[in-house]
C-alpha positions as CSV (number, residue, x, y, z in Angstrom):
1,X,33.8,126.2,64.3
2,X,34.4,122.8,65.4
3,X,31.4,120.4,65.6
4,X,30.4,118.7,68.3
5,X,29.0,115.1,69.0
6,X,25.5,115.5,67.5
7,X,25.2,117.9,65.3
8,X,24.9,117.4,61.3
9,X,26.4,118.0,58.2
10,X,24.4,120.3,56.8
11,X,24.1,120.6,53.1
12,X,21.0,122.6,52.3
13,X,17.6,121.8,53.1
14,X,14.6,123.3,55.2
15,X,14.4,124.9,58.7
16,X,12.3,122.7,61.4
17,X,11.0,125.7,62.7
18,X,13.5,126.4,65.7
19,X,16.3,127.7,63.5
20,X,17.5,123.9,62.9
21,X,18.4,122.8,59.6
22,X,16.0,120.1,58.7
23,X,17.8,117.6,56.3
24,X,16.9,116.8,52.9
25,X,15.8,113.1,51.9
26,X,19.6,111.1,51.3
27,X,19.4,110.1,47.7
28,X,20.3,106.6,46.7
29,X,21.0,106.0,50.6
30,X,23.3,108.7,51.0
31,X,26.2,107.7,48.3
32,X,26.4,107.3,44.9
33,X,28.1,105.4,42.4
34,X,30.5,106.9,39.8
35,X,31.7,104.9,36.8
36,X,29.8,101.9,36.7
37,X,30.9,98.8,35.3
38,X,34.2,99.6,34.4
39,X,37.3,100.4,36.7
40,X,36.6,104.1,38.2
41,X,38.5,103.2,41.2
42,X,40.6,106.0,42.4
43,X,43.3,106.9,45.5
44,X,41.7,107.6,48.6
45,X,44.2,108.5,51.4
46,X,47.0,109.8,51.1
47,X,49.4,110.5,54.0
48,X,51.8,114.0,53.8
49,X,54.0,113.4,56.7
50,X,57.4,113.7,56.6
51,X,60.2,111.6,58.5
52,X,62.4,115.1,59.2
53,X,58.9,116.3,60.5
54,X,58.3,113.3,63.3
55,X,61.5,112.9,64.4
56,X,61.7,116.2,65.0
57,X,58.5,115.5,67.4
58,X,59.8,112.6,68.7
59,X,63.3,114.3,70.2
60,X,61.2,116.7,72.1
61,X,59.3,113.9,73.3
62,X,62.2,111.8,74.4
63,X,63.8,114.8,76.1
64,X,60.5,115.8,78.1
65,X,59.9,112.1,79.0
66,X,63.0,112.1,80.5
67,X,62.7,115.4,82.3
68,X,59.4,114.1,83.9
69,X,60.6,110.4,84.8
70,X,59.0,108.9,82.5
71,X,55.5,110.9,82.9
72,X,55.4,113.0,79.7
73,X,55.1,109.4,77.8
74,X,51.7,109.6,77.6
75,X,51.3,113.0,76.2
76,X,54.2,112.7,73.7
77,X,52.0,109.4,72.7
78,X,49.2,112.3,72.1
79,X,51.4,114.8,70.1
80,X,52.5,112.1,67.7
81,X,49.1,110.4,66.4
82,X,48.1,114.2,66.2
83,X,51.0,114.9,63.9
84,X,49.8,111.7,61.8
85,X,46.1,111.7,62.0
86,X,45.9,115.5,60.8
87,X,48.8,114.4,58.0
88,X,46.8,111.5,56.9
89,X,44.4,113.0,54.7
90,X,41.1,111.4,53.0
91,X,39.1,113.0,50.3
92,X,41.0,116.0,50.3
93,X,40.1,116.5,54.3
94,X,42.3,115.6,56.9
95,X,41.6,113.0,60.1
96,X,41.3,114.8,63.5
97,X,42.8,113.0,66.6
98,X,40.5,114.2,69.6
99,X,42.4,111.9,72.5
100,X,44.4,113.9,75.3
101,X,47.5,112.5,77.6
102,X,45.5,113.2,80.8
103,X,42.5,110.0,79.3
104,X,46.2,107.9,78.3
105,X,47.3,108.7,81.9
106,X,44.2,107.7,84.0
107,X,43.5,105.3,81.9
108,X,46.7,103.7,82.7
109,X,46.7,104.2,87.0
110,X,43.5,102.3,86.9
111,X,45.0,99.4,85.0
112,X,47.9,100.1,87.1
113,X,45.9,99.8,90.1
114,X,44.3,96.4,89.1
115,X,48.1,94.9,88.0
116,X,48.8,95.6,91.9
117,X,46.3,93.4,93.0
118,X,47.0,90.7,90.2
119,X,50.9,90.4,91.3
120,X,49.4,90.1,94.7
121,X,47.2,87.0,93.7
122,X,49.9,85.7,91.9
123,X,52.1,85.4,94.9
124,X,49.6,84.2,97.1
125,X,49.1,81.3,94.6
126,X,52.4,80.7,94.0
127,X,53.0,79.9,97.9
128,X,50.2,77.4,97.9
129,X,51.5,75.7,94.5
130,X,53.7,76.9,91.9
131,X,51.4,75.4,88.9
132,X,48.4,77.7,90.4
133,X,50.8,81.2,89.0
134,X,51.4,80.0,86.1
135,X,47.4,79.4,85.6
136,X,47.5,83.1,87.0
137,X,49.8,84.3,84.2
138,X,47.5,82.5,81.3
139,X,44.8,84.9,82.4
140,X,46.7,87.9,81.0
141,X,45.7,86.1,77.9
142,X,42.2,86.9,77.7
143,X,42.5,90.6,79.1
144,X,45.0,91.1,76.1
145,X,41.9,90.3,73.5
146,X,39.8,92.4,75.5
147,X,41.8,95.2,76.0
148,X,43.0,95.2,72.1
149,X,38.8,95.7,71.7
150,X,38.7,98.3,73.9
151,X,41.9,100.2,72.5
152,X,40.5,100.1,68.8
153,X,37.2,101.6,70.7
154,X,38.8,104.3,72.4
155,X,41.4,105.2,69.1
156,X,38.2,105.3,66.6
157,X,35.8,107.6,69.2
158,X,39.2,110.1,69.1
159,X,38.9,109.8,65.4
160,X,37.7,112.9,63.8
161,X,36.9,113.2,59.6
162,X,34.5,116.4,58.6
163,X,33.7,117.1,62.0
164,X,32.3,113.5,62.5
165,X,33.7,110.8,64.5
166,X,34.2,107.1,64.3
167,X,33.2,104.6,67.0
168,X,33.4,100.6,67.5
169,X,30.0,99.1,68.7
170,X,29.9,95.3,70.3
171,X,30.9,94.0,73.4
172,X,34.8,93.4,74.4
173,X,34.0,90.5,76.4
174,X,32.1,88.9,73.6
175,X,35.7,89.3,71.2
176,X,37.7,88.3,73.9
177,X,35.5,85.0,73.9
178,X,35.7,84.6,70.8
179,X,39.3,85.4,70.0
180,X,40.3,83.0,72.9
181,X,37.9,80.2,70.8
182,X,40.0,81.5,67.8
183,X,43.4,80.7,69.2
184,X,42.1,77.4,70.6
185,X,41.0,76.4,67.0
186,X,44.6,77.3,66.0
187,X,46.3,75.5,68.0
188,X,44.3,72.6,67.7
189,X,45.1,72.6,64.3
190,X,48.5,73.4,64.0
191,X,47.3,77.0,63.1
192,X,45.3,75.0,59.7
193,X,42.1,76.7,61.0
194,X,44.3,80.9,61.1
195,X,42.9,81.6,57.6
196,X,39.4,80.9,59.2
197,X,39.9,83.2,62.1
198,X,41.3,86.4,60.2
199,X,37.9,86.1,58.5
200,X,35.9,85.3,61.9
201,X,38.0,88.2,63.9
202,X,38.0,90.8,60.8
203,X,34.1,90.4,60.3
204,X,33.3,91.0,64.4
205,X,36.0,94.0,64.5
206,X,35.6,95.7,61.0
207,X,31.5,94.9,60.8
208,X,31.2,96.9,64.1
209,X,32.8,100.1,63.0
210,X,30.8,103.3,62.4
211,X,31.5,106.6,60.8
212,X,28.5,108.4,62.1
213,X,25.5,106.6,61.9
214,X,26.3,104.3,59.0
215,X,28.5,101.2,59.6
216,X,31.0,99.5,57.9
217,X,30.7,95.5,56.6
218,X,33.1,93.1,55.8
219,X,32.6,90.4,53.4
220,X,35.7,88.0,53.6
221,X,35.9,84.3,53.8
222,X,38.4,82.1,54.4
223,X,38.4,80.3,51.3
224,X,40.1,82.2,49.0
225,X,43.3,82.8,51.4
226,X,43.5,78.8,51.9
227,X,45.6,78.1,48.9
228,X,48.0,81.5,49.7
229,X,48.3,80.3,53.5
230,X,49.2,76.8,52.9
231,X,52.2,77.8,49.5
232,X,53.6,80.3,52.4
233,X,53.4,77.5,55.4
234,X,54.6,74.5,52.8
235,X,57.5,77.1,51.6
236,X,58.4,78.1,54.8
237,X,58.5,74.7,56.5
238,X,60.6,73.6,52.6
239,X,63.1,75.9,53.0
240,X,63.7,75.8,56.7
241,X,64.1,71.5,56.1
242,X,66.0,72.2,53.2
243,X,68.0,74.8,54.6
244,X,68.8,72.4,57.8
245,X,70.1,69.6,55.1
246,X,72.0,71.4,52.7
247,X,74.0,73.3,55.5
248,X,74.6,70.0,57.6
249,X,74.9,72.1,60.6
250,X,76.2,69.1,62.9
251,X,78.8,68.6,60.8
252,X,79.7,72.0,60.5
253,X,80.1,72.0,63.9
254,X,81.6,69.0,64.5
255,X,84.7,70.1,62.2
256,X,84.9,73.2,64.2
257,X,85.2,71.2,67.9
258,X,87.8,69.0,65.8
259,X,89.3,71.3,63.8
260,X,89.1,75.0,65.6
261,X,91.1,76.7,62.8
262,X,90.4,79.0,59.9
263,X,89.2,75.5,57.7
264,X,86.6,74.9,60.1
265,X,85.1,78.7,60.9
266,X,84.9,78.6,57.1
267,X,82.9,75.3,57.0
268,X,80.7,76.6,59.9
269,X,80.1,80.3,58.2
270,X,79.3,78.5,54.9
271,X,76.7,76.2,56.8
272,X,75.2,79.0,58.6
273,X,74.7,81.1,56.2
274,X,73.4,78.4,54.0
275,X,70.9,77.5,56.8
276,X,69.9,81.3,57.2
277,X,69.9,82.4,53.3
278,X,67.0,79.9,53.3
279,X,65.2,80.5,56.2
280,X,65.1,84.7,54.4
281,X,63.7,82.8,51.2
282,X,60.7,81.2,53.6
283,X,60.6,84.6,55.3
284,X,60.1,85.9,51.7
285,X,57.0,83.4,51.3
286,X,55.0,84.8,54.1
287,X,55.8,88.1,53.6
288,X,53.9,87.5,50.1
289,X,51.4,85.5,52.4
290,X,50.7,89.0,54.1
291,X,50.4,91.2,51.2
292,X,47.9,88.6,49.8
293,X,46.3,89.1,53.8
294,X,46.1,93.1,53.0
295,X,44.7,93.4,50.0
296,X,41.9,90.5,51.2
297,X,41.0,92.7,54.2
298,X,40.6,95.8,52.3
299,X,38.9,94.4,49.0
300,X,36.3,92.6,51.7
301,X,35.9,96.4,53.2
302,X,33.1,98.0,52.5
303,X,30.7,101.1,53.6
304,X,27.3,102.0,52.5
305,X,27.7,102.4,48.4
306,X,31.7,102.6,48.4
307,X,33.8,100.1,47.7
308,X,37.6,99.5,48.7
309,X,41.0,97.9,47.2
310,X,44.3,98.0,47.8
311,X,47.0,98.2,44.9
312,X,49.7,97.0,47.3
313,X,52.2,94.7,45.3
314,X,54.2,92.7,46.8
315,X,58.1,93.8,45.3
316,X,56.9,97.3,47.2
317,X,55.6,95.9,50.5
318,X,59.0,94.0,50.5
319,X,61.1,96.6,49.5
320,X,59.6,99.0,52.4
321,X,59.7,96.0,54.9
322,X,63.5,95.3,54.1
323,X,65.1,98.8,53.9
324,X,63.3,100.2,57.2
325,X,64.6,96.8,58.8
326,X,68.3,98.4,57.6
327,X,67.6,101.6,58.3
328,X,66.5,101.3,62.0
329,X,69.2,98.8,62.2
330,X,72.1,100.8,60.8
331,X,70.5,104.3,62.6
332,X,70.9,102.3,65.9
333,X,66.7,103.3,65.8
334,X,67.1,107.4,64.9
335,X,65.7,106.6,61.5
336,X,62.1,104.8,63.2
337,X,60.7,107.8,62.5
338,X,61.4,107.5,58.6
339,X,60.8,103.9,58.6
340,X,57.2,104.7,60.3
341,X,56.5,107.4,57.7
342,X,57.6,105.1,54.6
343,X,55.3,102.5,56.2
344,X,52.4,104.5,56.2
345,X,53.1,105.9,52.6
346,X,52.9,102.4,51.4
347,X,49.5,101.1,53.0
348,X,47.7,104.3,52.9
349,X,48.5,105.7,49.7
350,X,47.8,102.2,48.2
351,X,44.3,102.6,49.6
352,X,41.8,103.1,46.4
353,X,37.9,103.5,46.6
354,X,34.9,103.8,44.3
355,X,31.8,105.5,44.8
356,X,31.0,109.3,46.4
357,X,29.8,110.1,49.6
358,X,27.3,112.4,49.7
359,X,27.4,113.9,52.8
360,X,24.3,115.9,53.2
361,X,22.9,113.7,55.9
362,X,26.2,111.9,58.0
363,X,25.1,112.5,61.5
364,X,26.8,111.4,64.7
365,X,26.0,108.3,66.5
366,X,24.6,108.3,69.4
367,X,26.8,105.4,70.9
368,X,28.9,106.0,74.2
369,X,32.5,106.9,74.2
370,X,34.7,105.6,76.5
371,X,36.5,107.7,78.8
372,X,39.9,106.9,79.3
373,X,42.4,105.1,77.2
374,X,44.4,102.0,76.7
375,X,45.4,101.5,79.9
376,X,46.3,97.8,79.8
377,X,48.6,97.9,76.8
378,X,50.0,101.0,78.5
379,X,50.9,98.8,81.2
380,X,52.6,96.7,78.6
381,X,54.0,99.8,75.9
382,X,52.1,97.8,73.2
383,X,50.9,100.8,70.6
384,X,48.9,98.5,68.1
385,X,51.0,100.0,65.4
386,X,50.7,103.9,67.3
């Protein structure tokens, strides 16, 4: 029997009377840890998906979304986190996805509906001066940060593990605020001050999720990711310069205007792929930068008595990244599904915890659901990773 929003894992205890199991006291605030003081970390997630499995899916979905004109998109979105969430498994239990194609679809004719009347406003201002539209497309900047808020909301109250469901408290209009005071920082500062606002944006997002009625906290600063940031910005702006020089692309080119033959496409193809073999070797530098970024966010990651890290290293994030860029690329896309399920391999089952959950006493939250879904990144067929 499936439970529903309030009721409680029940692990023993006494009656209250009305035939309600009445829960026992939570010992050591409802977790406890195993192995301390030395390394009892151990995996926690693992994903059983297969590639064969989603594509599968996914050319059922492209046929039907064809079939309907384009309608069945939002229900095919549906069948495919269900595929994932029930094959993404923690603890021995798999995730639930709760969402439906009808909330995806409403929620999208209301946003829809409000896109309508924002073209409208954007003519209007463009007929009285055509610097007033472009001040009406900068708007779309702040709904984006609210709207990203409100997608994580709606994904994590569809979010299903032992019957209990996950939920996002806060205010979007507050992150949006403080996202768009984020950006402003960055770009102030020649993006100096992004270490800074992955720890500011993490903290409001991750500190304000709940599993239940207990909450998870994040603990990162910016500190330790200054001297990571700054090696991948200084390598990517040294290679790029000394990709520019070694190649001497105006030359290059100017022997190919004087000299249109086989001599000068050789000098040119030499120059470019000078140029680019060292922009991949900065592009190399901040993939590292974003492996360092991974295993900061989930090391800082915590919920009441359990502890996170992630064993990601970067010659396998790279690897991954690499191969499912050639193998979408060489598939002309038919291997995306395989690329998405390698991708998930790699930041799941690198996903390691310490400490049990005892879950005698996890009871829902209380906190409002919302009731229909992402309809603004609908409107822009953004899926935040699904």
């Amino acid at each position: 029997m499936e439970l529903q929003e309030n009721d409680v894992l029940y692990a023993g205890g006494a009656s209250n009377g009305q035939g309600t199991p009445q829960a026992a006291p939570v010992q050591g605030g409802g977790f406890t840890f195993s192995g301390e003081g030395r390394d009892s970390f151990r995996q926690f997630v693992a994903f059983k998906g297969s590639g064969w499995e989603l594509f599968k899916i996914c050319i059922v979905n492209f046929l039907l979304t064809i079939i309907t004109l384009g309608i069945y998109h939002f229900w095919a979105k549906v069948r495919v986190r269900k595929y994932l969430w029930s094959h993404t498994v923690v603890e021995g239990e798999p995730l639930e996805y709760t969402g439906t194609g009808k909330e995806l679809f409403f929620g999208f004719l209301i946003v829809a509906g409000v896109f309508i009347l924002y073209m409208v406003l954007q003519m209007v201002l463009e007929r009285i001066h055509p610097g007033l539209s472009v001040l009406a497309a900068l708007l779309l900047l702040p709904f984006w940060f609210f709207a990203t808020y409100r997608a994580v909301r709606y994904r994590l109250t569809r979010t299903r593990w032992r019957g209990i469901r996950f939920n996002l408290s806060g205010s979007a209009w507050k992150y949006m605020f403080l996202a768009l005071g984020q950006s402003l920082l960055n770009l102030i500062t020649l993006s100096l001050w992004y270490p800074k606002s992955c720890a500011v944006l993490r903290k409001r997002i991750i500190g304000n999720i709940w599993y239940g009625n207990r909450n998870f906290t994040f603990s990162g600063k910016a500190a330790p990711l200054y001297v990571s940031y700054l090696v991948a910005v200084l390598g990517i702006i040294g290679f790029g310069v000394a990709g520019f020089m070694l190649a001497d692309l105006p030359t290059a080119f100017l022997q190919m205007n004087s000299n249109p033959g086989p001599e000068g496409f050789k000098s040119l193809a030499i120059a470019m792929g000078t140029f680019y073999g060292m922009l991949i070797l900065g592009v190399l530098v901040s993939q590292w930068f974003m492996c360092v970024l991974i295993r900061w966010e989930v090391g800082n990651t915590g919920f009441p008595g359990v502890r996170f890290r992630s064993s990601l290293t970067f010659g396998r994030y790279f690897w991954v990244q690499v191969s499912n860029l050639f193998l979408v690329l060489l598939t002309l896309g038919i291997g995306t599904p395989w690329a998405a399920v390698r991708s998930l391999k790699l930041y799941l089952n690198t996903l390691d915890a310490e400490g049990s959950l005892d879950y005698a006493h996890l009871a829902q939250d209380a906190q409002e659901a919302p009731k229909f879904g992402e309809g603004f990144l609908e409107a822009f067929d953004v899926d935040l990773a699904v």
